[in-house]
Each structure stands twice: as structure tokens, then as C-alpha cells.
C-alpha positions, 0 to 999 in steps of 0.5 A, spaced: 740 501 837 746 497 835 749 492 842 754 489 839 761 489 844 768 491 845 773 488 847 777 493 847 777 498 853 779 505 849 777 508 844 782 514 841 780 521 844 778 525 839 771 528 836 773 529 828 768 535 824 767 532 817 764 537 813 761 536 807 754 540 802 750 534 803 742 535 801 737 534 807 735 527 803 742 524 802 739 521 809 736 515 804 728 516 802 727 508 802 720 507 806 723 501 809 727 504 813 722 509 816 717 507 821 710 506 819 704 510 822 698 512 823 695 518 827 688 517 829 687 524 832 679 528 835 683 534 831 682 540 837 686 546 837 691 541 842 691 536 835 692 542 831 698 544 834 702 538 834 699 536 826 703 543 824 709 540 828 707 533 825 707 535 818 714 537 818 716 531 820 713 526 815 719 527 811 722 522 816 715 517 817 712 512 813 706 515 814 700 511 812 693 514 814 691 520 817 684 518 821 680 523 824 677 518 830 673 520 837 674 522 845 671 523 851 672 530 849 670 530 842 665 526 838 660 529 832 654 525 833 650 521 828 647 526 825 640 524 826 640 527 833 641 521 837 643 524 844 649 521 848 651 522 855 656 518 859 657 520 867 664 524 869 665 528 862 664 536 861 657 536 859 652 534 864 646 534 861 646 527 854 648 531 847 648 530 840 654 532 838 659 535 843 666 540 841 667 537 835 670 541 829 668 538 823 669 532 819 674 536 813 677 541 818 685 538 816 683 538 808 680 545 808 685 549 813 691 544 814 693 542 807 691 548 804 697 551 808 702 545 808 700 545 799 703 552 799 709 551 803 711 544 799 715 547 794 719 550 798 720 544 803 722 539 798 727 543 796 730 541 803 728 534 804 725 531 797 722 525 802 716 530 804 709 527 801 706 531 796 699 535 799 695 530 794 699 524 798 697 526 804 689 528 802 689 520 799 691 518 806 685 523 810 679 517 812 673 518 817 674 513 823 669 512 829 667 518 830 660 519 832 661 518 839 665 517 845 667 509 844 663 507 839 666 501 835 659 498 833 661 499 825 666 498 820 668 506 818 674 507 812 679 510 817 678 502 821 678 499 814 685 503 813 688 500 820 685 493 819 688 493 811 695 495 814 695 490 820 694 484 814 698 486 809 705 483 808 709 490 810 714 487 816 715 494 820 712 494 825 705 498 824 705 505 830 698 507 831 698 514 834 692 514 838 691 522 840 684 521 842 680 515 843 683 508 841 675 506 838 678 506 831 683 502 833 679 498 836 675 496 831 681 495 825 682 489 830 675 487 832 674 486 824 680 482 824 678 477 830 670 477 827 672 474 820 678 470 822 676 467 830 674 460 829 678 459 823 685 455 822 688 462 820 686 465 827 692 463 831 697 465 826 692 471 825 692 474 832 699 472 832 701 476 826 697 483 828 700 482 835 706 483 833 705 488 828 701 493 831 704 498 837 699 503 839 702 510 841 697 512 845 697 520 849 692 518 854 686 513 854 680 518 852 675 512 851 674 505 855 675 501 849 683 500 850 680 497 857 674 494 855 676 491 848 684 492 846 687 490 852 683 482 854 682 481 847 690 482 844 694 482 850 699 482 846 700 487 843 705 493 845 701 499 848 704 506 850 700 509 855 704 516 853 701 521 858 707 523 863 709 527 857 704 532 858 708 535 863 713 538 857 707 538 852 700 539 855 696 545 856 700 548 860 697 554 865 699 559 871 701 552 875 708 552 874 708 550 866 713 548 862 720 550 863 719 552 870 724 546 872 729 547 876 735 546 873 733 548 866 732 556 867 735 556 860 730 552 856 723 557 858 725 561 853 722 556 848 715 556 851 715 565 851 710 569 847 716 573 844 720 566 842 713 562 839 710 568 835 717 570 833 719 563 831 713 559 830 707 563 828 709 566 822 708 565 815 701 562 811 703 555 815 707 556 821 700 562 823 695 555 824 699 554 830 696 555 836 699 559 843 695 563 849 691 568 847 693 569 839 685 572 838 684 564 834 679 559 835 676 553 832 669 553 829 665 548 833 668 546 840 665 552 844 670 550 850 676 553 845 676 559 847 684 560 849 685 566 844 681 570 847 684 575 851 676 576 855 674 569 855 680 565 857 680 567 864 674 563 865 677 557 863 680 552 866 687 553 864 688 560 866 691 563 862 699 565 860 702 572 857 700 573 850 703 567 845 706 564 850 706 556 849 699 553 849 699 546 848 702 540 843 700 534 848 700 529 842 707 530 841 708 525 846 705 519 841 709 521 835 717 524 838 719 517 838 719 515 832 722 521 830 730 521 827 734 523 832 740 519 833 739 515 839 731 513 837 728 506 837 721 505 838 722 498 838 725 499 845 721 504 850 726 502 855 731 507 851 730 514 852 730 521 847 725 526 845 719 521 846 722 520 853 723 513 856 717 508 858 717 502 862 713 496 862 707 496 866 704 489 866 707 484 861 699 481 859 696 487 856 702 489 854 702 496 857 708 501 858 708 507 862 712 513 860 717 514 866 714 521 869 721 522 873 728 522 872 734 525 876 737 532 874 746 532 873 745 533 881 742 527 882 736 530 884 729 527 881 725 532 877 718 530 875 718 532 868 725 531 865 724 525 862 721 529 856 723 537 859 731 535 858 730 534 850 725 541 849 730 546 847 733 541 841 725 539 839 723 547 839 730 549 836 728 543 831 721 545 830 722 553 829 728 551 823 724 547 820 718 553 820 724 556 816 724 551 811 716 552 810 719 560 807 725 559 805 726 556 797 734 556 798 737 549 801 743 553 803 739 558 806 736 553 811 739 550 817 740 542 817 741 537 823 748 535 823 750 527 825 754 524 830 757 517 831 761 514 836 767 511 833 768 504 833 763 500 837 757 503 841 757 497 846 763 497 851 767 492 856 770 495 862 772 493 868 771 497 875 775 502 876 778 502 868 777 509 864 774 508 857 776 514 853 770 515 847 771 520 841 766 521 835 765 524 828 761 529 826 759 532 820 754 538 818 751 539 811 751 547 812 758 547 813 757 550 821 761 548 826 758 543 830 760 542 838 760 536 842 759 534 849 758 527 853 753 525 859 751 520 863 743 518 861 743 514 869 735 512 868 738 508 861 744 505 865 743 500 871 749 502 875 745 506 880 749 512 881 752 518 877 759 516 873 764 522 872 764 523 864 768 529 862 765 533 855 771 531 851 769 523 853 772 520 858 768 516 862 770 514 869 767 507 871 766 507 879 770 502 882 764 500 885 761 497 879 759 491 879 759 485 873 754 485 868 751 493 870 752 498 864 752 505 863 749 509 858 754 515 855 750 520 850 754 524 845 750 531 842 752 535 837 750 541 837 750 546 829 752 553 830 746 556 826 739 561 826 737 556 831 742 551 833 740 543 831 742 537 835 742 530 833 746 524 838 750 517 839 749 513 844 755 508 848 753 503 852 758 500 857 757 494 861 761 493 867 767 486 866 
């Protein structure tokens, strides 16, 4: 985000509704100013869920690759009936394959429905990727066993292109199962350059270029290979976000945070099957008990109502919220407002991250953060945001259906007038206002809140809904405090979007 300063101290207290018609891609569909990712994903029922979600957000990523890639809890064997067996895992006896759902299963079930639904979504964004596009980007990675990176595959070849090629955006590799494609993009690389007067400023290059969104570790080869071999390459151990958008069973699940009663409606069987499980695409979804499964993964049997018990997550109410665990790993790049994947340090719908060591470079995703009390709250880092991103989801579920622009609801925009870095003394008031707009000519509401974990002034700082902040008189120089701003839509389901102040103390 913008750290430009400010001398001065207030701002005109007034938030301004600028309404105009605009379409969903006035937003600009230059690739540049998009992030650029791959997802590499071992596409279990989990995967699918956040591919269905995913899906209708590539019309705000670059997306490059859609890599099928292996985990500790899936991998497809060679097919010449090698048996594999690694201790600690869910089998206990070496196998040949294990839960793996197929090699084509995005071609043959997602795309189909994503195919039928794109007329209706291009007429709400035209940056949506034509399903030809997206079926270009589908490649087999390093699949054939838990942590295998013993061969070039074309999901590896794809990753290392990117990694070489003279695009400068940083390249966000999503890693929704195993690391071992990844892993092996960048053991090609150092195998053809190490030695060689390029390799300095080869590694170099990739180092700064790739930033691996990893949900979980679910190999070794982050361990054993990525992190002694590229120290420097940023990677985000993203796991902390299970606890909004993990498996979620009968042991106090999503929602079920105190301080957020409201929110649990948009983790209820009635709110998913009524809102998200509808139509050819939205149906793919996956919830508890929905009577589906996928063909090849013997352990997916969290749509029925017999079996399910005797799983390991017991199961919830009919269509209650199952699992979207990799969200965790594309929530980041996602245009919100306040989004910045070059900095973990700031907050939003993909949570928060602190670094965790500086060689690797491994960031944590902050599993903690304080509720308007000041209480701590162990999941609210990415819990505080799950109602904007399900009311967001479900709109966008609208899209697939619904041909007519003005038939769709459309995120606002919010933008702090003047300057987004603030100078105040201890004791002062800073007054902030901001302009919204709204493409759907619906009202938009706005509200001011301390974000204390972005700020470092330790406590909690007065700041009223209309924008006026009270900078204690404790402060001392040089802390800053973070102010968000939301605005909320009045439509079918209410869309949110965000500005950020910083104010740092004189």
C-alpha cells in the first residue's frame, strides 16, 4: 500500500458516495497490474471447494498454470506398480497409489461447468479467462509419489519457464498440496545454471521473483530441498488459516468464536445450499453430507450421511460449511482494497504473516489477534473477514447465473481522501474521511476501525465510525496506528471493499 506522509494533521470529516454505472472490468484488465500465480493443487474434495471459489476470482489474477501436483495425503503411483510406503501417514501397509482422484478430473468436471457458466460471468467482468485459456494452463506436475522431484514434468517445466522468463511481477506459487513440483522448477534451474558465470545472478533473479503460498507443508521437500538450497526465496507457511477455512467438525468449528455470533450464518447448511450450491457450477461445491464424493479417494466420504460418522471429522448438519483449506494460499492476492502480497506484514482476507526466520525465508501466518475488547482470539486473524469473502463468493455464484450486469451485485470502492500516511502528535485528533462509489447505484455504509496488530502502539486507540481518531496521549514517536475504513453495499448479498490510514506518531 502507498506510505507516502502528511503533514498535515486533519483531514475534512466527511465520507462522499460517488455514484456512478460502471462495468465490473472498468476496475482495468492490464495483466501487469495483476498478481501472477500458479496453483499446484493434489485436487481432493478440499481442492475442489477452493478451485469452485478460485475460479471466480481469476478475473482479478494472473493466473499462468494450473498444476496437478502430489501430498503426503495424495499421490497417483507410477502406474507400474511400484509400492510406496513412508511412516506416520494414513496407510499403513506400502501402496501403489493412495486417494488419488485422477489425472484430468479439472478438465473433465470443473471446466465443463466454469464452460457453461463464462458467457454469463463475462458479462460481469470481461477479464474472466475463456475455459480454452484456462484448459491451455492445466499441466501434470510431480505426481507419482509423496515428494517425488526425481524428473522434469510439464507442470515443472511450466514453473521453471515462468521463474526465467523477463515478466518482472513477482511469480506466487500456490502450493495447496506438496512443494515437489515446485521443488523441482528450481532444481532444474540450479542443475543447468550452478557452476556457470550466470548462476549468481540466476539464483538471484528467482529468489526474488518467486513467493510460494504454501496452505501446509504436506511433503519434505520444502525442508529437505527449497529452504537449504534458495534461502531466499519468500515462503508463507499459510496453515494457521485452517481454523476459518479447514475441515471444520463437531469441535467448536467455524463461526463459533466468541465476539462473532453474526458471522456463523455463512458457515450453515441452509446459508451454503441456498446461496452457493446451486446451479451447474455452484453444484460442484462440496458441504457436509451433500450425498457427493470423488471417484478414486476411498477416505472421501463426507457426503454420506452413513459413513461420515466414522471419519475423522464427525460430521456437522446437512450442507453445513465442509472445507476450503487452500483459500488460505490464494486470499492474498485477491483485490480487496488493502491487499498487498509484497508485504505479509499487512492484514486482510488472507490474514496477517510474520517472518519467522530471515534464512529461509519462512513467514507464519499469525494464528492470534485481539477482538474489539482486546481480548486475544485464536482464529480471528482470518475469521474477522469471513463474512465479506462468503457474501463475496455467493455474489459472485450469482454471476454464474445470471446474464444481465444490472442484474448482479458488484463490489463497491472506498478511498481515503488525501494522503494514506498520517503525522500526529500524542494527544492530537486526526479527523479522516473517504469517497465511495458503487457501480449498482447501491447505497454504501462506511465504518473506521483500528486494525491494533498492523499498528505497533500496543493498545487500543478511540477511533469513532465517522473517522476521528484519538491518538493516546501515551504514544510514543515514531509508533504508528492502522485505521481501516470498510464500505459495505446494500445489496442481495452485501459486498465490502477497504482503505487503509496509517498514523504515525510525531
Amino acid at each position: 500500500m502507498r506510505l507516502r506522509l502528511l503533514a498535515a494533521v486533519s483531514l475534512a470529516v466527511a465520507v462522499t458516495a460517488t455514484i456512478g454505472a460502471a462495468p465490473a472490468s472498468a476496475h482495468g484488465s492490464d495483466r501487469a497490474d495483476k498478481p501472477r500465480t500458479v496453483v499446484t493443487t493434489d485436487m481432493e474434495q478440499d481442492d475442489l471447494a477452493s478451485l469452485i471459489r478460485y475460479l471466480l476470482y481469476t478475473n482479478e489474477v494472473d493466473t499462468e498454470g494450473i498444476v496437478y501436483a502430489s501430498g503426503r495425503f495424495h499421490w497417483s503411483g507410477d502406474g507400474q506398480g511400484t509400492e510406496f510406503f513412508l511412516p506416520g501417514r494414513e496407510y499403513s501397509t506400502p501402496q501403489t497409489s493412495w486417494r488419488w482422484v485422477g489425472s484430468t478430473y479439472i478438465e473433465d468436471h470443473v471446466l465443463p461447468a466454469y464452460a457453461a457458466a463464462y458467457p454469463n460471468l463475462r458479462r460481469h467482468d470481461s477479464d474472466y479467462p475463456s475455459p480454452a485459456k484456462l484448459k491451455s494452463m492445466i499441466k501434470l506436475g510431480n505426481i507419482e509419489f509423496e515428494g517425488e522431484m526425481a524428473k522434469d514434468t510439464p507442470g515443472s517445466d511450466l514453473i521453471r519457464k515462468l521463474l526465467l522468463d523477463n515478466d518482472k511481477r513477482p511469480l506466487y506459487l500456490q502450493a495447496w498440496g506438496g512443494t515437489s513440483t515446485i521443488a523441482r522448477a528450481l532444481k532444474s534451474i540450479e542443475s543447468q545454471y550452478a557452476g556457470t558465470r550466470k548462476w549468481a545472478a540466476v539464483q538471484e533473479k528467482v529468489s526474488h521473483k518467486a513467493v510460494i503460498l504454501a496452505s501446509g507443508f504436506q511433503d519434505e521437500t520444502y525442508q529437505d530441498y527449497i529452504a537449504p538450497a534458495w534461502p531466499g526465496i519468500r515462503v508463507e507457511q499459510l496453515s494457521a488459516g485452517y481454523s476459518t477455512w479447514g475441515y471444520n467438525c463437531n469441535r467448536g468449528g467455524q463461526g463459533n468464536v466468541r465476539g462473532l455470533p453474526a458471522d456463523r450464518v455463512y458457515f450453515s447448511g441452509p446459508w451454503i445450499r441456498d446461496n452457493i450450491q446451486i446451479g451447474p457450477y455452484g453444484s460442484l461445491y462440496r458441504s457436509w453430507l451433500d450425498g457427493q464424493s470423488m471417484p478414486g479417494d476411498q477416505l472421501d466420504i463426507f457426503g454420506d450421511p452413513v459413513l461420515a460418522p466414522g471419519g475423522w471429522c464427525k460430521p456437522l448438519a446437512p450442507y453445513d460449511f465442509l472445507s476450503e483449506g487452500d483459500n488460505v494460499a490464494f486470499n492474498p492476492l485477491l483485490r480487496t482494497g488493502i491487499e498487498d502480497p509484497a508485504n505479509p506484514l499487512l492484514g486482510g482476507w488472507g490474514g496477517r504473516a510474520t517472518q519467522t526466520t530471515t534464512s529461509p525465508d519462512l513467514w507464519t501466518m499469525a494464528s492470534t489477534e485481539v477482538d474489539a475488547t482486546g481480548t486475544p482470539v485464536a482464529n480471528l486473524t482470518t475469521l474477522r473477514w469471513a463474512a465479506a469473502a462468503q457474501n463475496d463468493f455467493a455474489a459472485r455464484i450469482q454471476w454464474t447465473l445470471t446474464p444481465s450486469y444490472r442484474d448482479g451485485n458488484h463490489a463497491p470502492s472506498v478511498q481515503v481522501r488525501g494522503k494514506d500516511s498520517v503525522r500526529a502528535r500524542p494527544g492530537s485528533t486526526v479527523s479522516l474521511s473517504a469517497r465511495t462509489s458503487d457501480p449498482d447505484h447501491d447505497r454504501v455504509t462506511t465504518s473506521w476501525w483500528q486494525y491494533r496488530e498492523e499498528g505497533t502502539y500496543p493498545g487500543a486507540v478511540p477511533v469513532s465510525a465517522g473517522g476521528t481518531v484519538h491518538v493516546p496521549a501515551d504514544a510514543v514517536r515514531g509508533q504508528t496506528i492502522s485505521v481501516i475504513v470498510q464500505g459495505t453495499d446494500d445489496g442481495q448479498f452485501p459486498l465490502t471493499r477497504y482503505d487503509r490510514v496509517t498514523i504515525t506518531v510525531s
